[in-house]
PADO-621433 format. One line per 2 residues: number of its first residue (from 1); their letters; for each residue x, y, z of C-alpha. Coordinates in pm, 1 decimal. Example, Ala and Ser with C-alpha at 12.3 -4.5 7.8 and 13.67 -1.06 7.14 Angstrom:
BEGIN
1	AS	1230.0,-450.0,780.0 | 1367.0,-106.0,714.0
% end
This chain:
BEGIN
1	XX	7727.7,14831.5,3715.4 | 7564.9,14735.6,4067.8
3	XX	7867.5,14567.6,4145.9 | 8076.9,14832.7,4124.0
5	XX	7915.5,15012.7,4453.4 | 7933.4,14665.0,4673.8
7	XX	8312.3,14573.1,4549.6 | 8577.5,14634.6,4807.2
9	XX	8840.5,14735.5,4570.0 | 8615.0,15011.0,4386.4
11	XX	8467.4,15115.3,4711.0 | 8762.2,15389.7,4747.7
13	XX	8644.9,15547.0,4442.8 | 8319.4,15566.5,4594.1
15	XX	8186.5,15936.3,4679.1 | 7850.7,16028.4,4887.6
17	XX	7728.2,16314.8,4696.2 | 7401.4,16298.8,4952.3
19	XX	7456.9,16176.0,5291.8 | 7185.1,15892.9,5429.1
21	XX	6893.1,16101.1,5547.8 | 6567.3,15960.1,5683.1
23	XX	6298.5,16081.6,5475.4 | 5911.6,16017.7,5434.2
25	XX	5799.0,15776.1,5099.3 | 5427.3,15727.5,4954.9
27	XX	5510.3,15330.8,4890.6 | 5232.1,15172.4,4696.1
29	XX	5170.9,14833.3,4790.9 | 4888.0,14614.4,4641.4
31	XX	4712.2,14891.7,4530.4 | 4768.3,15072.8,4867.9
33	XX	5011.5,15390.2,4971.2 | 5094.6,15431.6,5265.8
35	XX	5356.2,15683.1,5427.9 | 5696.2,15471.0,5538.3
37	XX	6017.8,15541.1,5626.1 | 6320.7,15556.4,5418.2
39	XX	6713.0,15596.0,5418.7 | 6807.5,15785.6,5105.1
41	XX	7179.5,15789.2,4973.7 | 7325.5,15904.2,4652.2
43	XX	7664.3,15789.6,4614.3 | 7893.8,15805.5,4280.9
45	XX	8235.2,15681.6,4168.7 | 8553.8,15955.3,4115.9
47	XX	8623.0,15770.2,3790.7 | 8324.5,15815.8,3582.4
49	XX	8005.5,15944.8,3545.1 | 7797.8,15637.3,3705.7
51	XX	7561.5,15743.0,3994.8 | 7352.9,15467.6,4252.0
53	XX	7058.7,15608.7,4439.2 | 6973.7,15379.3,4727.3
55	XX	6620.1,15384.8,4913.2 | 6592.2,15150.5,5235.3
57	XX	6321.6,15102.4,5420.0 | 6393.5,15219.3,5873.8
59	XX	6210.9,14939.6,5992.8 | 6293.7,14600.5,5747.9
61	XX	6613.7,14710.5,5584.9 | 6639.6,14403.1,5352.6
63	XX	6387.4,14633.6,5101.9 | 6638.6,14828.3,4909.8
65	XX	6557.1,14996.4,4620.8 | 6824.0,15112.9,4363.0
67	XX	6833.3,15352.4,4068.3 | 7205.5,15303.0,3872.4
69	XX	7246.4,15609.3,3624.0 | 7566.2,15647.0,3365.9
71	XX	7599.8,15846.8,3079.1 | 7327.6,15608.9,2823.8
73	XX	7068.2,15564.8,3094.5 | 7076.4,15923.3,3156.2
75	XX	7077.6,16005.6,2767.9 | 6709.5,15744.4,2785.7
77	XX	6601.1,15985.6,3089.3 | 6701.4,16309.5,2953.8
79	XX	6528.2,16221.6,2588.3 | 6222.8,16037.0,2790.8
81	XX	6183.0,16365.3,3015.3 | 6317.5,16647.1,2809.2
83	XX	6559.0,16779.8,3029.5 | 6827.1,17059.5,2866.7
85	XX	7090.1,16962.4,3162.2 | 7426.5,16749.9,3127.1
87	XX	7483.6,16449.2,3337.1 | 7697.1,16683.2,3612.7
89	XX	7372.6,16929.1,3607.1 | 7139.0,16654.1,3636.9
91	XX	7341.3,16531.2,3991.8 | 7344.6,16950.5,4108.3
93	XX	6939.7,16964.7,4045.2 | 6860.7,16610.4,4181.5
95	XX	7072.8,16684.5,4457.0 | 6886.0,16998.3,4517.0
97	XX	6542.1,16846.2,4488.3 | 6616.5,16593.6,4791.5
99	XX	6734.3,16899.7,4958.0 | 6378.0,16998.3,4900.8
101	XX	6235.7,16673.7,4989.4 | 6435.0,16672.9,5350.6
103	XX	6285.5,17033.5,5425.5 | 5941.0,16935.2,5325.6
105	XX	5878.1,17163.6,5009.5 | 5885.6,16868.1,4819.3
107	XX	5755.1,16470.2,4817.8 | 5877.1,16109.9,4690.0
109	XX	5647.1,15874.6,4615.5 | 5757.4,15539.4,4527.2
111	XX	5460.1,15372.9,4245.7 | 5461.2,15014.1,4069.8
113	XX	5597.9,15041.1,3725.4 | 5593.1,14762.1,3448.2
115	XX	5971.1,14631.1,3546.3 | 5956.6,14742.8,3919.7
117	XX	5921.8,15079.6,4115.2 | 5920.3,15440.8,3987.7
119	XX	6015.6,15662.9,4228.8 | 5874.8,16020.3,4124.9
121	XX	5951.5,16355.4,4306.6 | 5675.6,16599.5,4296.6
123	XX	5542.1,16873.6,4462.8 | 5156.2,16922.8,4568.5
125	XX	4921.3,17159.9,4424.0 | 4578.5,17269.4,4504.9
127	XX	4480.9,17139.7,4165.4 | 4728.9,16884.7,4044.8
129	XX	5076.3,16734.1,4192.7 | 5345.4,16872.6,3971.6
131	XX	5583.4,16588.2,3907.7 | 5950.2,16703.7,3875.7
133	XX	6116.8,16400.7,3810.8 | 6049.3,16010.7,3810.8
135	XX	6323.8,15756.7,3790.3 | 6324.7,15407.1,3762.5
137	XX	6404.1,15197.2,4070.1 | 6469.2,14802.7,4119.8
139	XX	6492.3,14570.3,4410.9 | 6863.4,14518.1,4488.9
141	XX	7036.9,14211.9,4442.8 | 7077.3,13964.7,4783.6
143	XX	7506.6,14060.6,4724.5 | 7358.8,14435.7,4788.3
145	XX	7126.3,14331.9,5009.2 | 7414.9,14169.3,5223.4
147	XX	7681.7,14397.8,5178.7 | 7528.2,14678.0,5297.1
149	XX	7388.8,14472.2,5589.5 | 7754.7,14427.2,5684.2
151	XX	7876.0,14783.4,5652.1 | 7570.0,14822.1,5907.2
153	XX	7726.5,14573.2,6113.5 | 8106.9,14706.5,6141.5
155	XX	7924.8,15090.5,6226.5 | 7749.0,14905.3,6483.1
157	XX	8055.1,14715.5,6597.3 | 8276.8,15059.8,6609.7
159	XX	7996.3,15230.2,6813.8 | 8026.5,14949.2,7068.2
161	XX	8429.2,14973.1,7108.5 | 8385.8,15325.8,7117.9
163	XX	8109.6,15256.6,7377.2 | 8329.7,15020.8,7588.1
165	XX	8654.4,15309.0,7554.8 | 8399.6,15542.6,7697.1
167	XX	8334.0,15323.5,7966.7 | 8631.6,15239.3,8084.1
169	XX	8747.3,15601.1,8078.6 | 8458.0,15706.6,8308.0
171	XX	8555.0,15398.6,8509.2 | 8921.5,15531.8,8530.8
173	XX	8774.8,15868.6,8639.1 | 8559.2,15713.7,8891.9
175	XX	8895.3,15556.7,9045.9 | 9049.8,15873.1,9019.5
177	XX	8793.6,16069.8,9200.2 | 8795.1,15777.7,9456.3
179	XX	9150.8,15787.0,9568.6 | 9039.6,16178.8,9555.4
181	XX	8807.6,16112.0,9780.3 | 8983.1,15904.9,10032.1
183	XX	9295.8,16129.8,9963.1 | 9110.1,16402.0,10130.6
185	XX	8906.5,16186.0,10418.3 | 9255.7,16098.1,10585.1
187	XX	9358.2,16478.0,10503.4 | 9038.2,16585.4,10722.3
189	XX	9094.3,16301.8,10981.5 | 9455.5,16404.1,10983.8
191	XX	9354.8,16788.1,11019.9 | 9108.1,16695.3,11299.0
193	XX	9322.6,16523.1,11506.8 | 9588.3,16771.3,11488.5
195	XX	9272.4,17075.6,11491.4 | 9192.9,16898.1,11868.3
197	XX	9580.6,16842.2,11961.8 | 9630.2,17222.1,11911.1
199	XX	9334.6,17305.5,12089.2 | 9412.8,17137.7,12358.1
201	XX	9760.2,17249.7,12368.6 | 9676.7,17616.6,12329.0
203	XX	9451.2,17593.3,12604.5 | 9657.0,17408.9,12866.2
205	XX	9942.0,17687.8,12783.8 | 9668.4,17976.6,12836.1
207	XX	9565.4,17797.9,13116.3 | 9863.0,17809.0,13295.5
209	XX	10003.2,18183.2,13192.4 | 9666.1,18338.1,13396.4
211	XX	9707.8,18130.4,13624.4 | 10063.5,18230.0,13682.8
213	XX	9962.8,18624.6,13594.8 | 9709.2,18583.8,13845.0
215	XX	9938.0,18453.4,14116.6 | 10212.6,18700.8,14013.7
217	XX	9941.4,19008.8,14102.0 | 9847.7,18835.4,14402.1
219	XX	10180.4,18848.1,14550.0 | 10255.0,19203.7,14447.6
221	XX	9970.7,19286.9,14591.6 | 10024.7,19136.7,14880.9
223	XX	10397.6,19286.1,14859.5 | 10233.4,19656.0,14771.1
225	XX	9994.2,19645.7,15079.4 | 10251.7,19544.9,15372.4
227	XX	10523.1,19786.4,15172.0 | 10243.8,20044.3,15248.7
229	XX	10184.5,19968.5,15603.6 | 10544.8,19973.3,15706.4
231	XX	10596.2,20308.2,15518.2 | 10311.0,20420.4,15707.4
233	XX	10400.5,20299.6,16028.8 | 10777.5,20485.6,16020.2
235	XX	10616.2,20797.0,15850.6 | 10380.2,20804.4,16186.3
237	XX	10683.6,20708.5,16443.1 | 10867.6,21001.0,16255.3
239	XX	10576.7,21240.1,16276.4 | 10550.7,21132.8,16660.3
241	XX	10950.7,21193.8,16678.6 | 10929.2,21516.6,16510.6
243	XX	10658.5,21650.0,16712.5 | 10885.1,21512.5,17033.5
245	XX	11193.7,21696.5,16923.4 | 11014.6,22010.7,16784.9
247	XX	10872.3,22054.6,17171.4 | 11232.6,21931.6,17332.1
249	XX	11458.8,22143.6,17102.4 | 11497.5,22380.4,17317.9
251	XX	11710.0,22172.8,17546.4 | 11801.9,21918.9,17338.2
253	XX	11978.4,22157.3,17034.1 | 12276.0,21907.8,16992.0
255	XX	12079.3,21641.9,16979.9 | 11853.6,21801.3,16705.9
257	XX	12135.5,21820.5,16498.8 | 12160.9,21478.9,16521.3
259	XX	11796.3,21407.5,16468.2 | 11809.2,21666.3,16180.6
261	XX	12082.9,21436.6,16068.8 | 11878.4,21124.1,16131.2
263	XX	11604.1,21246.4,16017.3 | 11796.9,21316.0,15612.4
265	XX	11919.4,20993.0,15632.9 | 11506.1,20884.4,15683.2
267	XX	11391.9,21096.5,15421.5 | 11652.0,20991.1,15187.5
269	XX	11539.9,20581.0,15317.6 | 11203.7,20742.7,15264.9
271	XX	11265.2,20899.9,14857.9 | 11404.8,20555.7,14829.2
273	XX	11131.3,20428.3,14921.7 | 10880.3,20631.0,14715.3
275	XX	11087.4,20510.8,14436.0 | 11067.8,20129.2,14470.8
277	XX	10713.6,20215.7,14463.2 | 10685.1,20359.6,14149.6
279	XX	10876.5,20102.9,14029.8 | 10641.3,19820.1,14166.5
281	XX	10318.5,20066.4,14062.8 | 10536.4,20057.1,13668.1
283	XX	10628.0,19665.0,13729.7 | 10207.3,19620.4,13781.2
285	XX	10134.0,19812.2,13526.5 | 10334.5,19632.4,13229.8
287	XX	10207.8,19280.3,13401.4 | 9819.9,19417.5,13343.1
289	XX	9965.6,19488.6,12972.8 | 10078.9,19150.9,12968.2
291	XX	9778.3,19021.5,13106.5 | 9554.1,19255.5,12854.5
293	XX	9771.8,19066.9,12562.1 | 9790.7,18742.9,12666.5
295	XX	9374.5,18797.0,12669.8 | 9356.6,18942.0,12322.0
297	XX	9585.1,18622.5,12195.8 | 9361.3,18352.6,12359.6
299	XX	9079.4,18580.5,12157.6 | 9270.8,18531.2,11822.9
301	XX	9362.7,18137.2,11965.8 | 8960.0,18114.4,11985.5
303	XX	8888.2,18319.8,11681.9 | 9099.9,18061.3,11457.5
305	XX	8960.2,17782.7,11614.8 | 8629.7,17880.2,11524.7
307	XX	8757.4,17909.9,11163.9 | 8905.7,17573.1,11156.7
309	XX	8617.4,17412.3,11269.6 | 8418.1,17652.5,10983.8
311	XX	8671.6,17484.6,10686.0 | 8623.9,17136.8,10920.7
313	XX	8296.6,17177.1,10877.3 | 8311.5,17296.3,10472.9
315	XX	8513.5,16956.3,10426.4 | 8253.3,16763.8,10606.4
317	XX	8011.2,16899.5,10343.6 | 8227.5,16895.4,10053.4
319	XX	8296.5,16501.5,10124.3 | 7885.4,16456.1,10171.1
321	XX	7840.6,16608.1,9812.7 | 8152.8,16397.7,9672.8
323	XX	8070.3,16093.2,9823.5 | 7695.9,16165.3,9674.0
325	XX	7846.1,16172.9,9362.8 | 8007.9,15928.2,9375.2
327	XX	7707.7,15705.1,9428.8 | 7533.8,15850.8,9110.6
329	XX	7809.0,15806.7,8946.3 | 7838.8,15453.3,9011.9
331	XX	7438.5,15381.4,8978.6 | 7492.9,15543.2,8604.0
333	XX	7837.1,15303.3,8534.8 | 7622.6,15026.8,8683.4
335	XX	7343.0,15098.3,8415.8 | 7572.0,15164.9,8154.4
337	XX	7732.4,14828.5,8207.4 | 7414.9,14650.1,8246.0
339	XX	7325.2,14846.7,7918.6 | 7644.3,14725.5,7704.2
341	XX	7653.8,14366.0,7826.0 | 7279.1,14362.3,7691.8
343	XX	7339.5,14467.8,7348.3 | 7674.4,14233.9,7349.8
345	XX	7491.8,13922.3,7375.2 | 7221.0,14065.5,7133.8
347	XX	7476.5,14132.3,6906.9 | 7660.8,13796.7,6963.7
349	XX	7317.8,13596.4,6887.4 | 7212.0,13807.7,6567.3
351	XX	7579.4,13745.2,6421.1 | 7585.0,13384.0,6521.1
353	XX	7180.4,13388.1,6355.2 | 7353.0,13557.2,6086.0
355	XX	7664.2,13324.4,6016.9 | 7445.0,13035.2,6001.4
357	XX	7179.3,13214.5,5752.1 | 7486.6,13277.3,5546.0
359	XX	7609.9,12940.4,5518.4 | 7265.5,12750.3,5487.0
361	XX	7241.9,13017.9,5179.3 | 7572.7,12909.8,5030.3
363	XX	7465.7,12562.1,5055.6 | 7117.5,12656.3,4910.5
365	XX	7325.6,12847.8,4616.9 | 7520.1,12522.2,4534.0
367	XX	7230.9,12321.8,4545.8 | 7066.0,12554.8,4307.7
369	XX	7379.2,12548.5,4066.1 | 7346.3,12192.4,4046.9
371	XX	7008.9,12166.5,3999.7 | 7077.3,12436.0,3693.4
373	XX	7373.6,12166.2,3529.0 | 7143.9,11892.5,3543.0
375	XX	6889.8,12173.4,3396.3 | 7122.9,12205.2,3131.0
377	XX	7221.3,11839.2,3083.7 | 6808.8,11736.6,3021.7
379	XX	6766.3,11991.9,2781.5 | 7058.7,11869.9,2566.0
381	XX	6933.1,11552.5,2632.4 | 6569.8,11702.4,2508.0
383	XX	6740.4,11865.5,2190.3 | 6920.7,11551.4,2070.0
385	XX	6560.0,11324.2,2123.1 | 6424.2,11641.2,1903.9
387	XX	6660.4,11557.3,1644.9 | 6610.6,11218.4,1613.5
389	XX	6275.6,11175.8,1657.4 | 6086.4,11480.0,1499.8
391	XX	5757.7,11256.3,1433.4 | 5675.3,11244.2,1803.2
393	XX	5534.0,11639.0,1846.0 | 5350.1,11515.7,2126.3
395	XX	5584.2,11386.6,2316.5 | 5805.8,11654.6,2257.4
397	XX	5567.2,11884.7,2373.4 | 5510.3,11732.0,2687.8
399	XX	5869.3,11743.8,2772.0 | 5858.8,12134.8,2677.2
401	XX	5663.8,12140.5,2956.5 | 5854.0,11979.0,3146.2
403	XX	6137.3,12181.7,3129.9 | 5889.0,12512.0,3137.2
405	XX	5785.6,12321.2,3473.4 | 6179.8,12287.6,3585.4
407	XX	6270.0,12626.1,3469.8 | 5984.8,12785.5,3717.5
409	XX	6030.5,12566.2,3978.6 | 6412.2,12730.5,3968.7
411	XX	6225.3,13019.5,3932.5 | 6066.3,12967.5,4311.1
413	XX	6356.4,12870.8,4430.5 | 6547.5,13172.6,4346.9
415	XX	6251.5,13407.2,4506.4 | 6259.5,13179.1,4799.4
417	XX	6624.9,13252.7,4830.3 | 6547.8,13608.0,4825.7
419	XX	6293.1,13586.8,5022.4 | 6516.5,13427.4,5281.1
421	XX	6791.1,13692.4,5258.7 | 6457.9,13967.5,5353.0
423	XX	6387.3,13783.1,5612.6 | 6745.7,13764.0,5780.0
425	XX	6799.9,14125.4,5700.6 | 6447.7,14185.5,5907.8
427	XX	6619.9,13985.8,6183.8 | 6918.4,14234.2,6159.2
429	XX	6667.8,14570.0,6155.9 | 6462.6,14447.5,6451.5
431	XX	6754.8,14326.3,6658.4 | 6861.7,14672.4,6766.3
433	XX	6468.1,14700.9,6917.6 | 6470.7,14326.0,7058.7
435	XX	6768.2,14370.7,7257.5 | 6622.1,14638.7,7462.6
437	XX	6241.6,14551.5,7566.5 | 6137.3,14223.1,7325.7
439	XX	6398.1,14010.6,7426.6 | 6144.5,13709.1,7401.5
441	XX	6136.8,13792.6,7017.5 | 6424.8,13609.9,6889.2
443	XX	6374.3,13277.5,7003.6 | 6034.9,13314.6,6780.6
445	XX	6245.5,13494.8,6476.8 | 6443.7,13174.8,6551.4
447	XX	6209.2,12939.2,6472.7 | 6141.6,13135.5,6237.9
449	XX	6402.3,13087.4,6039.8 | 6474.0,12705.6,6134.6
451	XX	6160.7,12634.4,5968.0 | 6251.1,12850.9,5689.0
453	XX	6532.4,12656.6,5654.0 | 6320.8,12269.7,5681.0
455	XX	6095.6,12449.1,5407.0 | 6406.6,12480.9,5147.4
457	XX	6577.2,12176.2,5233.2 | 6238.6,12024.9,5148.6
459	XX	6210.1,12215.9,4864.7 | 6582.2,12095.2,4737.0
461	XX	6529.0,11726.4,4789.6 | 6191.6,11773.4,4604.3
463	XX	6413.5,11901.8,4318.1 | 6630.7,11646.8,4324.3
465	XX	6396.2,11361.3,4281.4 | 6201.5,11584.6,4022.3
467	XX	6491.2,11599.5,3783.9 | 6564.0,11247.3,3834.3
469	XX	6202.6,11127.6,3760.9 | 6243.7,11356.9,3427.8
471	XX	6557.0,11167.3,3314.7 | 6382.7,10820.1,3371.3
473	XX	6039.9,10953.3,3133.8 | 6299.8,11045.2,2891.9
475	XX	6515.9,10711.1,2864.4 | 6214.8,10553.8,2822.1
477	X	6112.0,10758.2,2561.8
% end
């Protein structure tokens, strides 16, 4: 029934009734308990009523414990335990009580039983712990072991693609915000250089309309005050010509009619006069008025100058900040990358670590079905020398033991295999830590394992000449 949980095909059926949650254990070891660490997981398949709970252990995740419950195990648990709940009530409250257990009402504690681990959930009293419920747990087989080892793998691997699509969309923004950024620095060199060219240009044309106003009020006034001096100069000789034929117009009466005449004619040269004047006072006038608003426009020319150096300015200051940015943004892609290519080559040497464990254990797993055929072929052997010679008890006996001998040396070499798939799953666990500050670690987990590895190949060619040296006692026999 464990195999149905690690099989790809039945996997679909697979449902997680309670997600993997990191939750404090009471582990007894060697008459010790201590508080450790564990992943908890119940998971169960569509088709029937057949339940796994899973305990790993955070920091060596090659110690998996699992419960598998159907319908006759259950039946044991509920007549062992006296529970008055069906199977699918038995999942709701169990479910419930790890609910419990994650908010810290209640507590697992994980005990040495007579055929493994017990795993009972209690809750603590003043007086006495109440126990709720205790089920039987079991180490998990190495194809467990290794399976769930590589679904920890592939989430591992998907986190780093989704890592490196992260980074390379922050390093597309970066560009983006680059060309941005330069976008905009040959807009602001582009807006000085015309900012200075209309400066320049709006001052040279100022420049030269005053000075033109200017010389155009010079020369009216100039014009005014010699207009003046002549009007004053005939208004005088016509006073003095008045007075002349006011004190001769006695005599001279015909010739005061022609003065009189004369004199019309000057007055109406003289209302002509007074009217080019006012005309050259209204002419002066409107060029004051143009002056006045030719003024008030080199104030507005000034006034937006000063406001395109203010949004010059705002750009200078909105580049600083961008560019700024741009720097922290490229220290943090820097780190990130430094970051990623770190845990790639970590994860490159715990696969390649990982590969070869995996084939020396195949090997190791051939070896061992060999060594259980020859097993087999001695003990036939054994059987038939039984047969025929029943008189020699002795003897016999001695090879009993000899095969008792064979049978635990298999024994130790199937808990040394295990114990070599708990130490490459360690390997796994701690690489995640050693990638990041113990780097000098796995060259010693390494070794580790190479001598690991010199220990069972010693181990093997000690069983092969064992065996062999058995066949030779029993010939002679």
């Amino acid at each position: 029934m464990d195999s149905y949980f690690v099989s790809d095909q039945r996997r679909r059926c697979v449902k997680v009734l309670f997600p993997e949650v990191c939750l404090l254990v009471d582990f007894e070891c060697f008459g010790n308990t201590s508080q450790q660490k564990f992943f908890v997981v119940i998971e169960k398949i569509d088709t029937q009523n057949l339940i796994q709970i899973r305990l790993t252990q955070m920091n060596d995740r090659s110690k998996v414990c699992i419960s598998t419950i159907d319908n006759a195990r259950y039946e044991e648990i509920r007549t062992q335990q006296s529970l008055h709940v069906t199977f699918q009530g038995f999942i709701d409250h169990l479910i419930k009580i790890l609910e419990s257990c994650k908010n810290g009402e209640l507590h697992i504690a994980l005990t040495n039983g007579t055929s493994g681990h017990v795993m009972h959930l209690y809750e603590k009293r003043a007086f006495k712990n109440l126990t709720h419920l205790f089920l039987p747990m079991e180490f998990a087989p190495t194809e467990t072991v290794l399976y769930h080892i590589n679904e920890s793998l592939q989430t591992l691997q998907s986190q780093t693609t989704t890592f490196s699509a992260e980074l390379h969309k922050c390093q597309l923004e970066i560009d983006f915000k680059d060309g941005t950024i330069e976008k905009l620095t040959n807009e602001i060199r582009g807006l000085k250089g015309k900012l200075i060219d209309q400066e320049n240009l709006i001052f040279s044309r100022n420049t030269e309309e005053v000075k033109q106003l200017y010389q155009t009020i010079k020369h009216m006034d100039e014009s005014k005050d010699i207009e003046e001096k002549r009007y004053k100069a005939i208004i005088n000789s016509m006073q003095e010509k008045i007075d002349q034929l006011t004190k001769e117009s006695s005599d001279r009466a015909e010739r005061m009619v022609q003065e009189a005449k004369h004199n019309n004619g000057v007055r109406e040269e003289n209302a002509k006069l007074l009217n080019l004047n006012e005309k050259i006072q209204v002419e002066l006038d409107r060029l004051k008025k143009e002056l006045s608003t030719k003024q008030n426009r080199e104030c507005k020319a000034e006034g937006a100058i000063v406001d395109m150096r203010k949004q010059f300015h705002d750009m200078q200051t909105k580049m600083i900040f961008m560019e700024k940015q741009r720097s922290e943004m490229e220290a943090e892609l820097e780190a990130e990358k430094n970051i990623c290519q770190t845990k790639k080559k970590a994860l490159q040497l715990t696969t390649d670590e990982l590969a070869k464990t995996l084939v020396d254990m195949n090997s190791l797993r051939n070896e061992n079905l060999e060594l259980k055929s020859k097993v087999d072929r001695r003990t036939e052997i054994a059987m038939r020398q039984e047969k025929m010679v029943i008189e020699k008890d002795k003897k016999l006996k001695e090879l009993n033991d000899t095969l008792m001998n064979i049978q635990q040396e298999h024994i130790r070499n199937r808990a040394a295999n295990e114990d070599y798939a708990q130490t490459v799953q360690r390997i796994k666990e701690l690489s995640n830590v050693i990638e990041e500050k113990y780097r000098k670690k796995i060259n010693d987990m390494i070794i580790k394992i190479s001598n690991n590895v010199r220990h069972d190949e010693m181990s093997v060619m000690g069983n092969h000449l064992f065996p062999a040296n058995l066949a030779n006692t029993m010939d002679s026999h």
